[in-house]
C-alpha positions as CSV (number, residue, x, y, z in Angstrom):
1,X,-21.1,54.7,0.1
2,X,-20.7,52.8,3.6
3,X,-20.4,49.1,3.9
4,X,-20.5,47.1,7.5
5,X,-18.9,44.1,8.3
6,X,-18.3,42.4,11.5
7,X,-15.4,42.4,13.1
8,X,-13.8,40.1,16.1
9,X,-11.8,42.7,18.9
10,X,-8.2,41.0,18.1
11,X,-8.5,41.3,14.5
12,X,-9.9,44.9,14.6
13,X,-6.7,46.0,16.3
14,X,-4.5,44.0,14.1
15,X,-5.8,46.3,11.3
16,X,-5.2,49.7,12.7
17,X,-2.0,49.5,10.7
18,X,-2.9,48.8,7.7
19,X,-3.2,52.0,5.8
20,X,-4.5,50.6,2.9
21,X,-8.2,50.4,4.8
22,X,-10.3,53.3,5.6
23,X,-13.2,52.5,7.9
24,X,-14.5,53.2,11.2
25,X,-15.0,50.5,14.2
26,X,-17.9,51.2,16.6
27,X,-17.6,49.7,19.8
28,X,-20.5,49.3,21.7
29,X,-20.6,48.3,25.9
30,X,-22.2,49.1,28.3
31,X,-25.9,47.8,29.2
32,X,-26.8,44.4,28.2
33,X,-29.7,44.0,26.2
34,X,-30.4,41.7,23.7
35,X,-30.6,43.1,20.2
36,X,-29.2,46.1,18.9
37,X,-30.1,48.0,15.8
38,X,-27.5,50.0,14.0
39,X,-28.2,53.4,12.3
40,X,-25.9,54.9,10.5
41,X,-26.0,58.6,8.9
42,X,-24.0,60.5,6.5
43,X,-23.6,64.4,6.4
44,X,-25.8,65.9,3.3
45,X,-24.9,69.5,4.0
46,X,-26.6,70.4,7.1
47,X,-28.3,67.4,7.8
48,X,-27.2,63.7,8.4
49,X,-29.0,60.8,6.0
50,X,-29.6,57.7,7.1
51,X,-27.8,55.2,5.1
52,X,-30.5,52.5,4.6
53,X,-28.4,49.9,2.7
54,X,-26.1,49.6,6.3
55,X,-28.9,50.7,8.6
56,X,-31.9,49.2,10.6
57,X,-30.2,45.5,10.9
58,X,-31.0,43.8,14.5
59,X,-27.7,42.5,15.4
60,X,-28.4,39.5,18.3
61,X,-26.1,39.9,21.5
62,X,-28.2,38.2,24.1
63,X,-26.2,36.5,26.8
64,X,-23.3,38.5,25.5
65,X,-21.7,40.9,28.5
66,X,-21.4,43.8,26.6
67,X,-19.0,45.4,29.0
68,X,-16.0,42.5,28.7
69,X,-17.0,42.0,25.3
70,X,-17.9,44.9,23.5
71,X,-19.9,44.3,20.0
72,X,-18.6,46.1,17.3
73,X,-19.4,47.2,14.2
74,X,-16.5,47.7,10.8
75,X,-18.4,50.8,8.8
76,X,-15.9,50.5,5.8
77,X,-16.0,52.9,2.8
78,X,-16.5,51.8,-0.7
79,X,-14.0,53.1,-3.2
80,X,-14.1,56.9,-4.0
81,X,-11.9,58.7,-6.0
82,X,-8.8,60.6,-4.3
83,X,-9.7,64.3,-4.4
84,X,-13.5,63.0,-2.9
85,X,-14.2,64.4,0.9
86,X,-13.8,61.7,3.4
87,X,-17.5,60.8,4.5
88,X,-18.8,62.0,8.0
89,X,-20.3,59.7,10.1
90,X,-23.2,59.6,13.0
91,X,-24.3,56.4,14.1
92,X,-27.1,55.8,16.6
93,X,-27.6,52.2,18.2
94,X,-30.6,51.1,19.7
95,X,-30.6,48.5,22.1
96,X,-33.9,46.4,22.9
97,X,-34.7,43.7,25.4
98,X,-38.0,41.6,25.5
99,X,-38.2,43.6,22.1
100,X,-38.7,46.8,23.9
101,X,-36.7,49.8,23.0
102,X,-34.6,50.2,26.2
103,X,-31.0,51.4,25.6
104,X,-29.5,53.5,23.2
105,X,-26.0,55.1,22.4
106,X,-25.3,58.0,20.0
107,X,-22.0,59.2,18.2
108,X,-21.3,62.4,19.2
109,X,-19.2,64.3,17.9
110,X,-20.0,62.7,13.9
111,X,-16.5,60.7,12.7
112,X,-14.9,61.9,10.2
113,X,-13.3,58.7,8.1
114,X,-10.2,59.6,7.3
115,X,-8.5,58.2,3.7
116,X,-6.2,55.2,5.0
117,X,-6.6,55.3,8.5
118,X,-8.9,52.7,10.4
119,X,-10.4,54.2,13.4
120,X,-12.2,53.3,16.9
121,X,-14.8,54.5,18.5
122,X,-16.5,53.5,21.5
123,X,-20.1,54.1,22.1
124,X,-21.7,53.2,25.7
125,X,-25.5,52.2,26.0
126,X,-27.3,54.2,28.3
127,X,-31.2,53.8,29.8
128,X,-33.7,55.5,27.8
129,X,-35.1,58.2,30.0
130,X,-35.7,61.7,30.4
131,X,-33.7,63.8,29.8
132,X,-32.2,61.3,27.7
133,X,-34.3,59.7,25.0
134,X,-33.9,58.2,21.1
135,X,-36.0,56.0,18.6
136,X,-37.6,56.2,15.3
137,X,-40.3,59.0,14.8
138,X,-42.5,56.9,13.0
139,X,-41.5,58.4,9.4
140,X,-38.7,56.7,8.5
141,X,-36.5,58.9,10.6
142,X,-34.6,58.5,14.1
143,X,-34.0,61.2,16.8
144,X,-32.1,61.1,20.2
145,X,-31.9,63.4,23.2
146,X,-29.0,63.8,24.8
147,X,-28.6,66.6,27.6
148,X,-31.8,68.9,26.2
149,X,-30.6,68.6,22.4
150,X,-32.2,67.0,20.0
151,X,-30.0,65.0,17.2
152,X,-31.9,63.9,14.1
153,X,-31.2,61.4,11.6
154,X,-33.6,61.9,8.7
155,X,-34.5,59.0,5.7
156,X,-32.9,59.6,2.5
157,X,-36.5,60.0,0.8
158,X,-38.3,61.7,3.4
159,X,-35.7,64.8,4.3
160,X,-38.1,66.6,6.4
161,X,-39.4,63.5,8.0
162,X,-43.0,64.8,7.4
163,X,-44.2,61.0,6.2
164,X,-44.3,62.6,3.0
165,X,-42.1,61.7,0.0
166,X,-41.1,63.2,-3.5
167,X,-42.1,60.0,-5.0
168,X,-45.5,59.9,-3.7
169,X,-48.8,60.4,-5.6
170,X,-49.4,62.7,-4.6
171,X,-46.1,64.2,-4.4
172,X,-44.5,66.2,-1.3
173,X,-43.8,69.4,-2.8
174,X,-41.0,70.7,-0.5
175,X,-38.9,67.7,0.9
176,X,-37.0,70.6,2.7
177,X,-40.2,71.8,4.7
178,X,-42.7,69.3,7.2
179,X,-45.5,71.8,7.4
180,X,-45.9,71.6,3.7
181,X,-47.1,68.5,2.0
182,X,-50.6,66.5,0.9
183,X,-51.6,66.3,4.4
184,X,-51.1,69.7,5.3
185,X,-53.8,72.5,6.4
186,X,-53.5,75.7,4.0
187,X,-52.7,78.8,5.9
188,X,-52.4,82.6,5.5
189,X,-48.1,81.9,5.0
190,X,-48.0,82.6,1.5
191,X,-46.7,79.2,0.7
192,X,-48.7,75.7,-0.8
193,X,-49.1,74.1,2.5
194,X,-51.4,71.0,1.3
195,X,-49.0,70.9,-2.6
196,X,-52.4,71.7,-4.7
197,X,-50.6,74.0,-6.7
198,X,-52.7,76.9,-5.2
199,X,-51.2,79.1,-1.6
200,X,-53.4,81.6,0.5
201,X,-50.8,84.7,0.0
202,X,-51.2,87.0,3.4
203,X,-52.3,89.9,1.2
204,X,-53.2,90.4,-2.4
205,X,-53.6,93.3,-4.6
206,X,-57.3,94.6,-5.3
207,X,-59.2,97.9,-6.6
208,X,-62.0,99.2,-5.4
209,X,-63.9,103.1,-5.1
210,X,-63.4,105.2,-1.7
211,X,-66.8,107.2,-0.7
212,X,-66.2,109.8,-3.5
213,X,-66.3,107.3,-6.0
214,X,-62.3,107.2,-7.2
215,X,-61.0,104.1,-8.0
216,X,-58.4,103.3,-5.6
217,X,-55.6,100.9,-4.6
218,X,-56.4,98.1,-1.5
219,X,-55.2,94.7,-0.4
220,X,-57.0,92.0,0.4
221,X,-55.9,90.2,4.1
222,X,-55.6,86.3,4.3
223,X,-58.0,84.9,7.4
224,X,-58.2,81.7,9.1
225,X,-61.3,79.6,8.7
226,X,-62.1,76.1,9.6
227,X,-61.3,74.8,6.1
228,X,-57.9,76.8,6.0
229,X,-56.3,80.1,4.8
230,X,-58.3,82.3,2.2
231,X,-58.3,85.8,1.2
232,X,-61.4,87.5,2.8
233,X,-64.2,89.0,0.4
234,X,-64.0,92.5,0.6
235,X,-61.9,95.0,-0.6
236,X,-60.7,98.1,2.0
237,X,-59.8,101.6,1.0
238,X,-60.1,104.8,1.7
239,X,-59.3,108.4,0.3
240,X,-55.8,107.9,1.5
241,X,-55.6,104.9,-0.5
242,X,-53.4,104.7,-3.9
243,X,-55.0,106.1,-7.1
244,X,-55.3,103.0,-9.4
245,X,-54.0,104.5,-12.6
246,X,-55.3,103.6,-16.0
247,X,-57.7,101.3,-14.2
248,X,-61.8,101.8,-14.4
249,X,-62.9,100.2,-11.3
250,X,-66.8,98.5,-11.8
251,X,-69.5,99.2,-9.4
252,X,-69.5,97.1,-6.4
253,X,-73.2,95.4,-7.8
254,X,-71.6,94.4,-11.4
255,X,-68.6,92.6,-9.6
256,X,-68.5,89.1,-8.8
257,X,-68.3,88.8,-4.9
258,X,-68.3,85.4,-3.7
259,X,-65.5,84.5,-4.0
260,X,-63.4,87.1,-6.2
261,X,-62.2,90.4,-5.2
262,X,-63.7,93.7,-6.8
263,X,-62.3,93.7,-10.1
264,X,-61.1,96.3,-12.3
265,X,-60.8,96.2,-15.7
266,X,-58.6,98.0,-18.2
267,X,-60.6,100.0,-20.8
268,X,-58.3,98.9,-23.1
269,X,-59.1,95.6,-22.2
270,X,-63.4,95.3,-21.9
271,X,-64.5,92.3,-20.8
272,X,-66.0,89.0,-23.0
273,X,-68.5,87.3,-22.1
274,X,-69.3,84.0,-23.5
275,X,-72.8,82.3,-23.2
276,X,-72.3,78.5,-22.9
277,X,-74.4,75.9,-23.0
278,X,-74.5,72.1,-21.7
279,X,-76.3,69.3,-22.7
280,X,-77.9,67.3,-20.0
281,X,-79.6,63.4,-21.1
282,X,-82.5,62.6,-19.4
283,X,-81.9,64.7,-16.4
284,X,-79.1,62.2,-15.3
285,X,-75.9,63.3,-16.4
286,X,-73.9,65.6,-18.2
287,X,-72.8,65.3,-21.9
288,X,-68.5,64.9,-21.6
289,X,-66.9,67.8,-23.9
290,X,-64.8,70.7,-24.1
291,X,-64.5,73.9,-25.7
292,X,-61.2,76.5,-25.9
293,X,-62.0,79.9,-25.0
294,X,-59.1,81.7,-26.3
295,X,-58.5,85.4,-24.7
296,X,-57.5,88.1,-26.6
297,X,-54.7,89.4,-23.8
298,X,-51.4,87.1,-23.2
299,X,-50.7,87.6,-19.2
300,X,-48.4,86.5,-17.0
301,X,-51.0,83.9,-15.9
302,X,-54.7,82.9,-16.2
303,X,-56.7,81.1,-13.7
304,X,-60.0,80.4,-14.1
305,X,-62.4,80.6,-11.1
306,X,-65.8,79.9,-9.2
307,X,-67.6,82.8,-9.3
308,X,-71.3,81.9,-8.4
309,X,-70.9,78.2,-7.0
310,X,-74.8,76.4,-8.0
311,X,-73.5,73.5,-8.2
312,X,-71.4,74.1,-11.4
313,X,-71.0,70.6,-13.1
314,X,-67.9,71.8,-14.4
315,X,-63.6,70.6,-14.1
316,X,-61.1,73.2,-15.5
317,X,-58.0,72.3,-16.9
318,X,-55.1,74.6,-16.4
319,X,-53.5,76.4,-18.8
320,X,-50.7,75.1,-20.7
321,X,-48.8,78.4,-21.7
322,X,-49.9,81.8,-21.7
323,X,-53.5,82.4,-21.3
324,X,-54.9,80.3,-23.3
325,X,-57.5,78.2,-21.4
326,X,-59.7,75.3,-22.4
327,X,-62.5,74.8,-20.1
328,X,-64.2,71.3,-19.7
329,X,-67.0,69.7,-19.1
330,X,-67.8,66.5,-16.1
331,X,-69.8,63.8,-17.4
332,X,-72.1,62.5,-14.6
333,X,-73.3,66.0,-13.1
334,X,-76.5,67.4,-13.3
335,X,-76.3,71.2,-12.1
336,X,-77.4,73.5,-14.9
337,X,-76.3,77.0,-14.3
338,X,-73.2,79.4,-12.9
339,X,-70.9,81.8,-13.7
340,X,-67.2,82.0,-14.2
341,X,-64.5,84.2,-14.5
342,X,-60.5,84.2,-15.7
343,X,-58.6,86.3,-13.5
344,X,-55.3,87.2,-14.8
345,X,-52.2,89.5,-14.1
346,X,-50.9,91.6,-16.4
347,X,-47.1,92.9,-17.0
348,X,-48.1,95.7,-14.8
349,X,-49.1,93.0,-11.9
350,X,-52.5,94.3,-11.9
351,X,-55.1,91.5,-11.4
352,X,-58.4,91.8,-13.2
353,X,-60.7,89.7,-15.2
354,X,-61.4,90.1,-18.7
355,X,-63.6,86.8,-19.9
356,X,-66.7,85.5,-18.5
357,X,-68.4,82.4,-18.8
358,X,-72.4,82.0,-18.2
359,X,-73.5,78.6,-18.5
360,X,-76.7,77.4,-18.7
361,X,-78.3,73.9,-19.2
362,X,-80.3,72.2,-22.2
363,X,-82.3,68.6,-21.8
364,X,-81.8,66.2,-25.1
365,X,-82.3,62.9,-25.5
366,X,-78.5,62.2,-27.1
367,X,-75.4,64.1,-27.2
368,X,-74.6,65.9,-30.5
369,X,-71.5,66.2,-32.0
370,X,-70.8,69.3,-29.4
371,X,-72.6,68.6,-26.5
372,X,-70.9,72.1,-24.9
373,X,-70.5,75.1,-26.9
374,X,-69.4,78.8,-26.3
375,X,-70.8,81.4,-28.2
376,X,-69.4,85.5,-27.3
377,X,-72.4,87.5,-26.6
């Protein structure tokens, strides 16, 4: 930890002796302006965090000829233990007149703080102007330009400077990345851009019959739409394509097409269907309830999906462990009819689907006891 206090010039150098004190002294001259605002960043690793419990403080110094009288700055560091590193320090200063952003000085190379010793370094205010340049970013972290490179001082909580956080609801899901978080577009990168738990992979595995009818091997390619990254409907191969061993491929009219691939199922695993029924009051909602559909396969993971949209009134809940799925009904809807499916990969990797859900609506005048229930047909 790094605490500031301020320090007059003759007692600064008084101390330089004193090995007892570790701290750093940052001069600053140069331009006169009227404020200045300190930040001060610590090396994480390969980045440098701003410090906010020394940083962001606008320090008065108008009237005050900086170059005579430079204003300085004590960065002294709280008590470690003996074998810790010595912290590295960057600090940028800003300097503003008229409350405009105006000057700015940077610490190039970083200070090291060395145990015992108390150091001096001189920054100078220069004009902000191309090619030099500094400020905040707007997210809670500073940059600065100086001779075509770009220094960055990022926020403790915000380590991408994205405007994002961890802490956030919703969460940033990779503090480490700015093109992923809440905000983000989902793209064909294989990654969760928008942190929805789902990612638009570049390619993904799928089955489908060449010309002659054998059950072959394909991927599907990831293409850019106007509401993001999504694998593409159909399912390319050809005679040159892979044999898909063990697997019986379904004709391409018994598939679900919108928006799953072709599937093929494992004879040793047929397919379930389940007929499922919702209860609908007066036309004007749906009857809340739930019902577990319990597959008869353990996977490496289930995910249940929209197979024929029609407005299916229906929210599904992901699964907690294993396959095992409980799908649930939204109170308030008033669609009637759809289809789903549960895709799931097996040890072998192969995706498929192996249980699906027709639902179909029923008008009452009160909710019974199970407003939605799942027979197998």
């Amino acid at each position: 930890m790094i605490r500031t206090a301020l320090v007059p010039l003759g007692v600064a150098l008084g101390l330089i002796g004193c090995k007892a004190d570790t701290g750093l002294i940052v001069a600053v001259s140069g331009q006169t302006v009227e404020e200045l605002e300190f930040q001060v960043a610590l090396n994480r690793g390969d980045q440098y965090v701003i410090d906010a419990s020394v940083s962001s403080e606008r320090r008065p110094v108008a009237g005050r000829d900086l170059t005579s009288h430079p204003y300085e700055l004590l960065l002294r560091e709280e008590a470690t233990a003996e074998d810790a590193s010595p912290p590295t320090v960057r600090v940028l200063v800003l300097g503003y007149q008229a409350g405009k952003l105006g000057a700015f000085a940077l610490m190039e190379p970083p200070q090291v703080m060395l145990r015992g010793e108390l150091l001096r370094r001189t920054l100078v205010l220069a004009p902000i102007g191309s090619p030099a340049a500094a400020g905040p970013t707007g997210k809670g972290c500073y940059a600065a330009q100086v001779s075509g490179k770009v220094y960055v001082l990022v926020a403790d909580d915000d380590r991408d400077c994205d405007g994002y956080r961890p802490a956030d609801t919703p969460a940033d899901c990779s503090d480490a990345d700015a093109t992923v978080n809440p905000g983000a577009r989902e793209v064909c990168d294989g990654k969760d851009d928008n942190c929805d738990g789902r990612y638009a992979p570049p390619t993904e595995l799928c089955y489908s019959k060449d010309t002659g009818g054998v059950c072959r091997e394909g991927s599907r390619a990831c293409t850019e739409g106007p509401g993001g990254g999504g694998l593409g409907p159909d399912c390319p191969v050809s005679e040159g394509s892979p044999a898909a061993k063990g697997l019986q491929c379904l004709v391409y009219e018994g598939c679900f097409k919108q928006t799953a691939p072709l599937l093929c199922l494992s004879s040793r695993l047929p397919t379930q269907t389940y007929a499922c029924t919702i209860e609908l009051v007066e036309e004007k909602g749906t009857c809340a309830g739930s019902r577990d559909l319990q597959p008869p396969f353990t996977g490496k993971g289930c995910v249940w999906s929209l197979v024929d949209a029609a407005g299916l009134p229906i929210s599904l809940q992901p699964p907690t462990s294993g396959c095992a799925t409980k799908i649930v009904v939204a109170a308030g809807s008033s669609s009637t009819s759809g289809m789903l499916q549960l895709e799931y990969q097996d040890p072998e990797n192969k995706r498929g689907a192996f249980v699906a859900v027709q639902v179909s609506g029923k008008q009452v005048k009160a909710c019974s006891s199970q407003p939605f229930s799942c027979t197998k047909k």
